[in-house]
C-alpha positions as CSV (number, residue, x, y, z in Angstrom):
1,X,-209.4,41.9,239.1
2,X,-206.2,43.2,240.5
3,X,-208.0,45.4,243.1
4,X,-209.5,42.4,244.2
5,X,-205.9,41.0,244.9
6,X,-204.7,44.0,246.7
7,X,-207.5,43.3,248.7
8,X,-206.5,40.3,249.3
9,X,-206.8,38.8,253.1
10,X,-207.0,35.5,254.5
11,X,-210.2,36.5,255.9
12,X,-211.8,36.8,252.7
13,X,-209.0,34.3,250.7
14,X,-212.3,31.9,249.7
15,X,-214.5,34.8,248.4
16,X,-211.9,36.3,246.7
17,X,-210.5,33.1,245.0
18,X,-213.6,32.1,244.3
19,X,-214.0,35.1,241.6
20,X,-210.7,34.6,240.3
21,X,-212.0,30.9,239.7
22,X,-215.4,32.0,238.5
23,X,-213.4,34.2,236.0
24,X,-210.5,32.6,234.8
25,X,-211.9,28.7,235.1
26,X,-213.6,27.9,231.8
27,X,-210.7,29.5,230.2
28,X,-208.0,27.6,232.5
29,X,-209.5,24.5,231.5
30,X,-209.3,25.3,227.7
31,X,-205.5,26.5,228.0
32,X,-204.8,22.6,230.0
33,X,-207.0,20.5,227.3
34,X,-205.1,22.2,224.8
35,X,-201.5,20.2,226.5
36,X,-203.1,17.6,227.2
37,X,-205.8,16.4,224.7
38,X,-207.6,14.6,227.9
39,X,-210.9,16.2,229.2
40,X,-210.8,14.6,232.4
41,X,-207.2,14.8,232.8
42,X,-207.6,18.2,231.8
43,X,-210.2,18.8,234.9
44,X,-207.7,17.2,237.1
45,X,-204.5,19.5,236.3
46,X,-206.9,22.6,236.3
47,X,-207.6,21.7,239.8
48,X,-203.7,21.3,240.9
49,X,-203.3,24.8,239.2
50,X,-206.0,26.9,240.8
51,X,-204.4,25.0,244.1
52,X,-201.4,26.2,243.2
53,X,-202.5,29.5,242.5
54,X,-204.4,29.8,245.5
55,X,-201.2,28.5,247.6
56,X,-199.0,31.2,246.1
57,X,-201.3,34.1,245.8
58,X,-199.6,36.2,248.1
59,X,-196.3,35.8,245.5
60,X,-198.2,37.6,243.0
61,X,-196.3,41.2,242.2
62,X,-198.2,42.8,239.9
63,X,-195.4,42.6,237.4
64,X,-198.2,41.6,235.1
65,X,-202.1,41.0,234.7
66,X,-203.3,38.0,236.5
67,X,-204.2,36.2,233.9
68,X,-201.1,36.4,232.9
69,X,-199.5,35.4,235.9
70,X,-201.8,32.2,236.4
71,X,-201.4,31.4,232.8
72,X,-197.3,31.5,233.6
73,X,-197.8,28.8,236.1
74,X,-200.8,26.5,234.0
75,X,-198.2,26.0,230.9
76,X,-195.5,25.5,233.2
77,X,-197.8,23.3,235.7
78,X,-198.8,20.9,232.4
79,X,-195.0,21.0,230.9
80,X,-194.3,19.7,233.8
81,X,-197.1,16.8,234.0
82,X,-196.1,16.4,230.0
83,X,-192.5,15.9,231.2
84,X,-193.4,13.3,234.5
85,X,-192.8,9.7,234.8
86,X,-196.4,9.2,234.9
87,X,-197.7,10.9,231.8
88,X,-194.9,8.6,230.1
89,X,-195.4,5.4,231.5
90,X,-199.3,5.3,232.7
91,X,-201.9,4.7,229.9
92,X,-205.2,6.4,230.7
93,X,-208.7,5.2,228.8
94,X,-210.5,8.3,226.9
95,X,-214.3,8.4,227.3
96,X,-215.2,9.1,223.5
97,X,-218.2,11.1,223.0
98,X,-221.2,11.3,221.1
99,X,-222.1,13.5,218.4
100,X,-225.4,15.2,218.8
101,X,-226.9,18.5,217.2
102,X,-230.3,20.1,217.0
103,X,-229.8,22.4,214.1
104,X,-232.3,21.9,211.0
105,X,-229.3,21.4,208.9
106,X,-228.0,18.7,210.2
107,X,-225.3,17.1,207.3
108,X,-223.3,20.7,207.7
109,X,-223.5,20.4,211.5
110,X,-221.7,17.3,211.2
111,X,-219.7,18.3,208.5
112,X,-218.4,21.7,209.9
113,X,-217.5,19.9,213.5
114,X,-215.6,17.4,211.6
115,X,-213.7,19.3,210.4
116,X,-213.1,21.1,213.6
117,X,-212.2,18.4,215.2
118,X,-209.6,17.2,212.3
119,X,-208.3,20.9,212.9
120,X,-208.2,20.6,216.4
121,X,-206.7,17.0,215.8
122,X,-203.8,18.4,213.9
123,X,-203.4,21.7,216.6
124,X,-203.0,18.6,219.4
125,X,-200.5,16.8,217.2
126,X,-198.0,19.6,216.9
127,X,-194.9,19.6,219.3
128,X,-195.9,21.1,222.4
129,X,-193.9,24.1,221.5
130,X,-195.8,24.8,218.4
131,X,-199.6,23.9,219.8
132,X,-199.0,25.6,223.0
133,X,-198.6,29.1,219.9
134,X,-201.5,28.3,217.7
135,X,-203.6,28.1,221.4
136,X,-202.7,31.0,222.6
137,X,-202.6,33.3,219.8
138,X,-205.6,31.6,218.2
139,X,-208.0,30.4,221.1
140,X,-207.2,32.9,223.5
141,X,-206.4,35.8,221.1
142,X,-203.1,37.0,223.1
143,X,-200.9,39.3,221.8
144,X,-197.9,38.1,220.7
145,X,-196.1,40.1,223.0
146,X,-198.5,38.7,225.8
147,X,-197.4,35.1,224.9
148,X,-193.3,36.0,224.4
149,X,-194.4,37.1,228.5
150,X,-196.2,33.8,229.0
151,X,-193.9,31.5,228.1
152,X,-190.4,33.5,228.5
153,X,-189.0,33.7,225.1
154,X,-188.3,35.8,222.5
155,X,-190.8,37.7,220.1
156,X,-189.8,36.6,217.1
157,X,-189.2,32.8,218.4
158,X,-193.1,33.2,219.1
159,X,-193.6,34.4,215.4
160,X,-191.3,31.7,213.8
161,X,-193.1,29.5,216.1
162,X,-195.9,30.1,214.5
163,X,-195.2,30.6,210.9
164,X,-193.5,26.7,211.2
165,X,-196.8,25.9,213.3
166,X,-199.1,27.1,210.7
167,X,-196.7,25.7,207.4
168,X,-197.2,22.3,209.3
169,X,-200.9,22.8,209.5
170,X,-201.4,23.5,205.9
171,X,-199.3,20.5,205.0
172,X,-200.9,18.4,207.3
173,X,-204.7,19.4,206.1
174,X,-203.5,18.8,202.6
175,X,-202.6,15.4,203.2
């Protein structure tokens, strides 16, 4: 992807954007629901990033990989929105799903995505300090190195991080 970049031209900015978008988007969208619990919402800051992104390509200085670089600014992009007077004072509706499955065994369908989703409840309760961890270690299998890069701070902050992250999981499923 980063010969793609040094390729990069306004010429060809849309087709070249495009793949990073095609690439990186599924996963960008993952790494934002993950701050902000809120599918659509979630749609919406992925948007402002990739904008973002595309807006400040040309800053990019191959100090690390890209997806590095646009995962930098997507924590720091939804910190921000976490931070805002709007996340604070405006109350948004969530559209609550159904749950639907075509496997023959349906009861352990059910049963194994609820308790995914009690898991993933718990993961989204955490301080933001402690999810934002678990998610990158866990659903985007970083390094731990990779995420001390990420999100500017010490190694073994990240793996205290995650040792407290992972004592209040267990606590937490217990209960």
């Amino acid at each position: 992807m980063d010969e793609i970049i040094e390729a990069w031209n306004f010429e060809e900015a849309d087709a070249v954007f495009g793949e990073i978008v095609e690439k990186y988007g599924q996963d960008m969208l993952q790494l934002t629901f993950s701050y902000v619990n809120n599918k659509a919402l979630a749609e919406d800051l992925t948007q402002d990033i990739f904008v973002k992104c595309y807006k400040s390509l040309h800053t990019y200085k191959r100090n690390s990989s890209l997806k590095t670089w646009l995962w930098r600014i997507a924590i720091n992009h939804c910190k921000d929105y976490l931070k805002s007077w709007y996340n604070k004072n405006v109350v948004e509706m969530q559209n609550e799903g159904s749950l639907t499955s075509n496997g023959e065994m349906v009861e352990d369908v059910i049963i194994q995505r609820e308790e995914e989703e009690r898991l993933v409840s718990f993961v989204m309760k955490l301080p933001v300090k402690y999810r934002e961890v678990i998610y990158l270690y866990y659903f985007e299998e970083l390094t731990i190195k990779e995420i001390s890069l990420i999100i500017h701070v010490n190694e073994n902050t990240i793996k205290t991080r995650m040792k407290k992250a992972k004592a209040l999981l267990k606590k937490e499923w217990r209960d």
